[in-house]
PDB file with one MODEL, atoms N, CA, C and O in Angstrom:
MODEL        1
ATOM      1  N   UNK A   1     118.322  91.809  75.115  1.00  0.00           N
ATOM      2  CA  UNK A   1     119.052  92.310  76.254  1.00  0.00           C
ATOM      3  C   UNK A   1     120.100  91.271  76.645  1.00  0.00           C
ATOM      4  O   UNK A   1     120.034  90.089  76.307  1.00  0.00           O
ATOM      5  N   UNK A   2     121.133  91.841  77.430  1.00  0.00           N
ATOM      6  CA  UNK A   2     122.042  90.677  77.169  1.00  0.00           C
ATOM      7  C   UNK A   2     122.358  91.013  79.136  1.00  0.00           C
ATOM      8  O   UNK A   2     122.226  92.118  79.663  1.00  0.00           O
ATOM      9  N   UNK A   3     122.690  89.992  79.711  1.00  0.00           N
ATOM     10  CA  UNK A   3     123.272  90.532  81.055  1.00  0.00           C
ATOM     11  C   UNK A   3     124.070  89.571  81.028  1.00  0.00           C
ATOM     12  O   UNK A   3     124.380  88.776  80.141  1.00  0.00           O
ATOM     13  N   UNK A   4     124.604  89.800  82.825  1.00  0.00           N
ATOM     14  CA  UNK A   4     125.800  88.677  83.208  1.00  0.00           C
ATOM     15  C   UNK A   4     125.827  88.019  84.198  1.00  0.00           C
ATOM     16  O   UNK A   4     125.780  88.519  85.321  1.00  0.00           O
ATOM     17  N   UNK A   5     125.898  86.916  83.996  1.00  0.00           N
ATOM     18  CA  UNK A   5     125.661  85.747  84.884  1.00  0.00           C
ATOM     19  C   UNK A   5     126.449  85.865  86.642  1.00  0.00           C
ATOM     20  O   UNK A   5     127.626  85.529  86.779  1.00  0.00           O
ATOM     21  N   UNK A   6     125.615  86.375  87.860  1.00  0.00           N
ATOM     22  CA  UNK A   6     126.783  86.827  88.848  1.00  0.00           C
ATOM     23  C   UNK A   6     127.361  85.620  89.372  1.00  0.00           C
ATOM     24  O   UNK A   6     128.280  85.650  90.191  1.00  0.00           O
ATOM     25  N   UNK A   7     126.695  84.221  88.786  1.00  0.00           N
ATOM     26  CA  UNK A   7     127.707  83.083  89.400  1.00  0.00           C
ATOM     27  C   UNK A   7     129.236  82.582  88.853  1.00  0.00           C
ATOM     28  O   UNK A   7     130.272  82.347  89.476  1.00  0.00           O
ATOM     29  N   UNK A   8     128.906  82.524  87.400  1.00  0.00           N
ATOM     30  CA  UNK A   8     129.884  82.076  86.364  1.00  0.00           C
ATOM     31  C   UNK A   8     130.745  83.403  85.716  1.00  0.00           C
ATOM     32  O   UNK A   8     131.933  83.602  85.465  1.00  0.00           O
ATOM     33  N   UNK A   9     129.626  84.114  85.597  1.00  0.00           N
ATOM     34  CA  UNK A   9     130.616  85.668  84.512  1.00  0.00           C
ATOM     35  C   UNK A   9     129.840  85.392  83.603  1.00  0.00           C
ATOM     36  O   UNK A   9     129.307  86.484  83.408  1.00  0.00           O
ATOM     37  N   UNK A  10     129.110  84.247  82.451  1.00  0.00           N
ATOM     38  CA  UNK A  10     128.859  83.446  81.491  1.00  0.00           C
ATOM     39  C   UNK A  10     127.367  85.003  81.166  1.00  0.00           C
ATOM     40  O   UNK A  10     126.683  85.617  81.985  1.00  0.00           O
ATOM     41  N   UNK A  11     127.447  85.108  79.333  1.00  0.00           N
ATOM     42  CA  UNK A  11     126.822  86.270  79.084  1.00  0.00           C
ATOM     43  C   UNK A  11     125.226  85.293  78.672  1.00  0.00           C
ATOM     44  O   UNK A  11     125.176  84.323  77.915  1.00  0.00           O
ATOM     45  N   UNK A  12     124.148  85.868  79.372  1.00  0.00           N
ATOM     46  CA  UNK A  12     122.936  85.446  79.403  1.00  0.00           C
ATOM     47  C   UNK A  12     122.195  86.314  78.550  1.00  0.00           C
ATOM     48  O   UNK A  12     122.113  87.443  79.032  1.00  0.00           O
ATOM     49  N   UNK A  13     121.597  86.172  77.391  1.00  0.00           N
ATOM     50  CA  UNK A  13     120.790  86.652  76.366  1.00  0.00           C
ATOM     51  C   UNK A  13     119.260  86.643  76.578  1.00  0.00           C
ATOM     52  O   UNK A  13     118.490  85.685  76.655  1.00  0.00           O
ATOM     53  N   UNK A  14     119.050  87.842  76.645  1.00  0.00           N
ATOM     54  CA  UNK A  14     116.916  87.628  77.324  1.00  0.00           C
ATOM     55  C   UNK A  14     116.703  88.270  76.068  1.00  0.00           C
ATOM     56  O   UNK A  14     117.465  89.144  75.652  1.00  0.00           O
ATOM     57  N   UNK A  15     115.383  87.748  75.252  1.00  0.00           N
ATOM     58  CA  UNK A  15     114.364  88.310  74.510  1.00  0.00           C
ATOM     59  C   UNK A  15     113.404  88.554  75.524  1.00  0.00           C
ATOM     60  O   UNK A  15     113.074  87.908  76.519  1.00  0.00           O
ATOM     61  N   UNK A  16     112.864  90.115  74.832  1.00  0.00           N
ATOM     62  CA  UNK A  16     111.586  90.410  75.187  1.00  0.00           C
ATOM     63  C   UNK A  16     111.619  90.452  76.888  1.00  0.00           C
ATOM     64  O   UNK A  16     110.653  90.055  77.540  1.00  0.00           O
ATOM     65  N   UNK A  17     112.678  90.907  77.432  1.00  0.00           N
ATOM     66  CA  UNK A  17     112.363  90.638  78.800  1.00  0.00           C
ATOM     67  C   UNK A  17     111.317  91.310  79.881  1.00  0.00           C
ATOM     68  O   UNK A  17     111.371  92.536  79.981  1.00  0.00           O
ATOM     69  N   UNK A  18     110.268  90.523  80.785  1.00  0.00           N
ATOM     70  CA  UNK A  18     109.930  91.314  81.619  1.00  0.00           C
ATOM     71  C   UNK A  18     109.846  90.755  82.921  1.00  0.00           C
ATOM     72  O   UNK A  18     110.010  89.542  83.049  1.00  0.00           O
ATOM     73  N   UNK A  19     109.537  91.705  84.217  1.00  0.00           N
ATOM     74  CA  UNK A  19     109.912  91.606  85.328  1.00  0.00           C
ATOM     75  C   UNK A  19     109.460  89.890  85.745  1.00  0.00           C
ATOM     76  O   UNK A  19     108.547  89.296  85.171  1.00  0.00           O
ATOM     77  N   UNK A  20     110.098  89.438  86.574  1.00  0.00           N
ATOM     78  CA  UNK A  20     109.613  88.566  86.869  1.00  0.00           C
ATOM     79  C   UNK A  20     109.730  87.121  85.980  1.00  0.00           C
ATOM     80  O   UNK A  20     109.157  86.062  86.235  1.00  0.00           O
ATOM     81  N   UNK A  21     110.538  87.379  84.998  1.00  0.00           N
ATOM     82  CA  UNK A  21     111.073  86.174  83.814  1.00  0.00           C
ATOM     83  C   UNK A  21     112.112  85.135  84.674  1.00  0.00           C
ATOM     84  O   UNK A  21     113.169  85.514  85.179  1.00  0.00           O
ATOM     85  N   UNK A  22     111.691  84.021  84.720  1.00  0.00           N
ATOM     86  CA  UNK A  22     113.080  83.292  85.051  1.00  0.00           C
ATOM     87  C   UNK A  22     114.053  82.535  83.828  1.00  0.00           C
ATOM     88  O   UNK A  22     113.608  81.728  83.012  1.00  0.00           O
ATOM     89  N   UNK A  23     115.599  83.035  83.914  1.00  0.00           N
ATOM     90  CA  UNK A  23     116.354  82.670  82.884  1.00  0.00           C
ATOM     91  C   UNK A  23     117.094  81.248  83.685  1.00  0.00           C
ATOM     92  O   UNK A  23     116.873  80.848  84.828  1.00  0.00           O
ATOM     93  N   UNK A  24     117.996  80.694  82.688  1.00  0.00           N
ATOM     94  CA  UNK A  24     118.682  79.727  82.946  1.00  0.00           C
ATOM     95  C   UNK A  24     120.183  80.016  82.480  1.00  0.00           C
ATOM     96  O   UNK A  24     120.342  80.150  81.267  1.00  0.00           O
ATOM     97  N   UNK A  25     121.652  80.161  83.569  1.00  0.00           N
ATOM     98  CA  UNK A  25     122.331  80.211  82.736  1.00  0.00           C
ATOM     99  C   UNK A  25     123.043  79.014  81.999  1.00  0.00           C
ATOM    100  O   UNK A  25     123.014  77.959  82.632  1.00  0.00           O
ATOM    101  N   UNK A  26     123.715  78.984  80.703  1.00  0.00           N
ATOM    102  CA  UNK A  26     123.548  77.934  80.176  1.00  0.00           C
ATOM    103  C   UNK A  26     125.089  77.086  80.420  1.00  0.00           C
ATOM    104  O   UNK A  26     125.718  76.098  80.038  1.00  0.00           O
ATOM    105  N   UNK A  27     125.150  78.033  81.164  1.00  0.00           N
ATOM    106  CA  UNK A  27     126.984  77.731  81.687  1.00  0.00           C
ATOM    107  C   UNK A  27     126.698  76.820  82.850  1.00  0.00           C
ATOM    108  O   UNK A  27     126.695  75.592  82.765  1.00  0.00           O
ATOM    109  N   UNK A  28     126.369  77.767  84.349  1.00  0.00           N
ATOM    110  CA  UNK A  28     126.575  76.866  85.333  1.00  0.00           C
ATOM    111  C   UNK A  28     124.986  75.997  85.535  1.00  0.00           C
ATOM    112  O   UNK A  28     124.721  75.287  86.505  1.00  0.00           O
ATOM    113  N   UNK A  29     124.296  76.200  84.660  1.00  0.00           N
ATOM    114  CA  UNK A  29     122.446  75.924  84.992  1.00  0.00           C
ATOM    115  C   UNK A  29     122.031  76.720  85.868  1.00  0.00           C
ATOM    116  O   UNK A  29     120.818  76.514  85.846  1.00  0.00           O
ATOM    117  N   UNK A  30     122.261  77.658  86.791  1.00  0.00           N
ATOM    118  CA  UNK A  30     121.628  78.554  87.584  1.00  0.00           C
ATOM    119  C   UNK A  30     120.434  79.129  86.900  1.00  0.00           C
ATOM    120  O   UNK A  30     120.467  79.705  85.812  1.00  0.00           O
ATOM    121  N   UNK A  31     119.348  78.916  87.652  1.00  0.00           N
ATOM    122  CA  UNK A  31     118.488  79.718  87.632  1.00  0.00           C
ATOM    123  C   UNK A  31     118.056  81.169  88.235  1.00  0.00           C
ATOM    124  O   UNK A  31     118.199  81.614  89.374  1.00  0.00           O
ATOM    125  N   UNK A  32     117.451  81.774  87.019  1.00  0.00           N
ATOM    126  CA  UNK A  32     117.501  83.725  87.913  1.00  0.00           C
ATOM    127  C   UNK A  32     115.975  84.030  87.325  1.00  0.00           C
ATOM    128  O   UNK A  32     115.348  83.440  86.445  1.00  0.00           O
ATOM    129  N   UNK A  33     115.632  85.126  88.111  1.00  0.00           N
ATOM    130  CA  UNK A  33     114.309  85.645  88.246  1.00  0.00           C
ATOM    131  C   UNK A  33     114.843  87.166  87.599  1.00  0.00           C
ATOM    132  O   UNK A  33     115.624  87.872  88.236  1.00  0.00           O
ATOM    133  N   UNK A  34     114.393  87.498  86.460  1.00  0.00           N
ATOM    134  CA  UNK A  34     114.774  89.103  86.566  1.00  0.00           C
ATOM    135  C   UNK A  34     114.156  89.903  86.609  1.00  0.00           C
ATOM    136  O   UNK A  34     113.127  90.044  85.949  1.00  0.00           O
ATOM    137  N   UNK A  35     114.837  91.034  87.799  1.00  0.00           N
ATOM    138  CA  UNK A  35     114.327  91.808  88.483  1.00  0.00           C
ATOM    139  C   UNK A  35     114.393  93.810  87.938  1.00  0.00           C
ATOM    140  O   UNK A  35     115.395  94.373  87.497  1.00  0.00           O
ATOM    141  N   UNK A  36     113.524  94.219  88.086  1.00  0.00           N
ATOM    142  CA  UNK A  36     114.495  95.845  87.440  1.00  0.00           C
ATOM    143  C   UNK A  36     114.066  96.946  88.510  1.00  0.00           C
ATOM    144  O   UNK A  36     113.015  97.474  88.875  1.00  0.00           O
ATOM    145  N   UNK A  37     115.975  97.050  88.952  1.00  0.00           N
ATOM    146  CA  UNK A  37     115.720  98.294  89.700  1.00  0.00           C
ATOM    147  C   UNK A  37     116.135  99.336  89.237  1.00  0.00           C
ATOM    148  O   UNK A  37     117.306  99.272  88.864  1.00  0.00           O
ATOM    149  N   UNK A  38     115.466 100.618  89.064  1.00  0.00           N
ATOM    150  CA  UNK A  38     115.640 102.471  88.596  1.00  0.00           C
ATOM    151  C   UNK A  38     116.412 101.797  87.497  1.00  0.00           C
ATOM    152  O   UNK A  38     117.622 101.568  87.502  1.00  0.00           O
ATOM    153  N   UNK A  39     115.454 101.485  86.460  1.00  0.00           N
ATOM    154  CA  UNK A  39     115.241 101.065  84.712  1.00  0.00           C
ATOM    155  C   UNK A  39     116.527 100.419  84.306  1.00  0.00           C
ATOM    156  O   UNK A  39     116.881 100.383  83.127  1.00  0.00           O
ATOM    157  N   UNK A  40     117.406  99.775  85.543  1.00  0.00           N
ATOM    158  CA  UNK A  40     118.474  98.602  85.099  1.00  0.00           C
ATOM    159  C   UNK A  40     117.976  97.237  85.643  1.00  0.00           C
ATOM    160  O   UNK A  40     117.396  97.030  86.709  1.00  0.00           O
ATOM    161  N   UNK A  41     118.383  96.213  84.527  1.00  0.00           N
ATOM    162  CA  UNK A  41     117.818  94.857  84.756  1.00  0.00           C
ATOM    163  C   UNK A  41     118.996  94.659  85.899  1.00  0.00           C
ATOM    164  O   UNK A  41     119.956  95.368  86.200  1.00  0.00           O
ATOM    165  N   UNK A  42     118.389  93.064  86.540  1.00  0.00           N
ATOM    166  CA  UNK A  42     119.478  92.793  87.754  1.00  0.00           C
ATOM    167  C   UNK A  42     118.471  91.139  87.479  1.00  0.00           C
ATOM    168  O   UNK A  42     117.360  90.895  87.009  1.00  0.00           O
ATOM    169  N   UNK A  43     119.977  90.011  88.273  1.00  0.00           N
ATOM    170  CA  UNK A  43     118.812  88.511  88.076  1.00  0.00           C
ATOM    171  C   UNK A  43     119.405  88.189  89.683  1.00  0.00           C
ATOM    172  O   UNK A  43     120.552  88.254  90.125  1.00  0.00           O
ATOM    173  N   UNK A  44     118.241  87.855  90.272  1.00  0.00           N
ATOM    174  CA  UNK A  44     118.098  87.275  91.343  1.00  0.00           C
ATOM    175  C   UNK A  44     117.746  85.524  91.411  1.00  0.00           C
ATOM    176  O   UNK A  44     116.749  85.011  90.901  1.00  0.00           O
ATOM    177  N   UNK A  45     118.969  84.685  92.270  1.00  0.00           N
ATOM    178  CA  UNK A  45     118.911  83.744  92.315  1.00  0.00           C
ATOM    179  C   UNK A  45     117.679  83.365  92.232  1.00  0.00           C
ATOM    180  O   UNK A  45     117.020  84.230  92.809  1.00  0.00           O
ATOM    181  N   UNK A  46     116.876  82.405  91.764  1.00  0.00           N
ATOM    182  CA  UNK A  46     115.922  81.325  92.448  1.00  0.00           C
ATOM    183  C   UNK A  46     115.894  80.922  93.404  1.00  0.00           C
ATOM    184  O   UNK A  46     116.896  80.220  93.538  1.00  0.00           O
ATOM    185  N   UNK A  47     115.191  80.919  94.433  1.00  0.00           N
ATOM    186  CA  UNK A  47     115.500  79.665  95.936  1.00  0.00           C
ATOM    187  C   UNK A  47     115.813  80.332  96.595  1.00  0.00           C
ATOM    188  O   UNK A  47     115.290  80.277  97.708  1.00  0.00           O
ATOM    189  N   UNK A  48     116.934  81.460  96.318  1.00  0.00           N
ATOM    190  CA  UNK A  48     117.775  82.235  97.365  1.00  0.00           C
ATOM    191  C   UNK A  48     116.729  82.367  98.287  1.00  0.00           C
ATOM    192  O   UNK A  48     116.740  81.326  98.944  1.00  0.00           O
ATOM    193  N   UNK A  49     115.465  83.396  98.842  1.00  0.00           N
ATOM    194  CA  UNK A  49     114.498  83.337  99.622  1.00  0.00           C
ATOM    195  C   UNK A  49     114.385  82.509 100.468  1.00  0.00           C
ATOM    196  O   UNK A  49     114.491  82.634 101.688  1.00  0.00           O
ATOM    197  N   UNK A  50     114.033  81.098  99.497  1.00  0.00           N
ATOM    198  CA  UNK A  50     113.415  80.182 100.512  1.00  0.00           C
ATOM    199  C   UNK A  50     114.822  79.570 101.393  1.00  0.00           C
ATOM    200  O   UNK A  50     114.635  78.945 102.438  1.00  0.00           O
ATOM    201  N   UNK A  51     115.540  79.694 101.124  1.00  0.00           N
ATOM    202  CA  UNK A  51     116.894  79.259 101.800  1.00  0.00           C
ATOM    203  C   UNK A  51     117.067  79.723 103.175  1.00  0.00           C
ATOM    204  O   UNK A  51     117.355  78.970 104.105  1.00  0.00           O
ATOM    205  N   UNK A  52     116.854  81.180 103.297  1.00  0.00           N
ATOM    206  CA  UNK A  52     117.186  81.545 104.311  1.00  0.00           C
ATOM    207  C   UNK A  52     115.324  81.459 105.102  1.00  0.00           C
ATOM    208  O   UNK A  52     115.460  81.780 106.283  1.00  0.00           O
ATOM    209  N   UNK A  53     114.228  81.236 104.886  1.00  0.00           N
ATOM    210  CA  UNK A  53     113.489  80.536 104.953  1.00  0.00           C
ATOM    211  C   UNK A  53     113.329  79.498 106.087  1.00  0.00           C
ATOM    212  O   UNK A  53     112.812  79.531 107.203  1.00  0.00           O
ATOM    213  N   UNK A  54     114.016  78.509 105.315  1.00  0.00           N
ATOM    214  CA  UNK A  54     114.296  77.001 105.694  1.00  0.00           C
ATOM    215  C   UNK A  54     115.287  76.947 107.069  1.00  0.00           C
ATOM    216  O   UNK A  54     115.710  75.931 107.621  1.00  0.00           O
ATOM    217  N   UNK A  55     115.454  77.940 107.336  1.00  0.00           N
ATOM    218  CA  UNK A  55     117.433  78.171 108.032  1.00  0.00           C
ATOM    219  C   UNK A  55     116.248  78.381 109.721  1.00  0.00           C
ATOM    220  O   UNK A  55     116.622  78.056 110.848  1.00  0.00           O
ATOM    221  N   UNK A  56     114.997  78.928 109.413  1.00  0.00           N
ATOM    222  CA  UNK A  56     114.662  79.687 110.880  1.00  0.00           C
ATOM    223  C   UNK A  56     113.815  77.855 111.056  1.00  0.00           C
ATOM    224  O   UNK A  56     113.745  77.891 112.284  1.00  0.00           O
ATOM    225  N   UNK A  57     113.292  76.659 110.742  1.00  0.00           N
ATOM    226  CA  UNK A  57     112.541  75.689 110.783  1.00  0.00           C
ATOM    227  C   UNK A  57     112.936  74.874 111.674  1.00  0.00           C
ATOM    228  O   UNK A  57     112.315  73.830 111.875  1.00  0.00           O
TER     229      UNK A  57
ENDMDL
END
């Protein structure tokens, strides 16, 4: 499966992917969690969560 990186554009290559995989892109190093909504993949930052998290402390 191949997707696209929403930080860089940079094309990210998954074997075997399943929910919940974290990729690396190899462009900017971002890390993503991928996610699948109505049977299309999508990658959700890492951290993003805890960020806004950290924001109410």
């Amino acid at each position: 499966m191949i997707v696209e990186c929403p930080i860089c554009d940079a094309t990210i290559t998954v074997k075997n992917p399943q929910e919940g995989d974290v990729v690396v892109c190899q462009e900017c190093d971002t890390e993503f969690e991928l996610v699948q909504f109505d049977d299309e993949w999508d990658l959700l930052e890492v951290g993003e969560e805890d960020w806004e998290e950290d924001d109410d402390l």
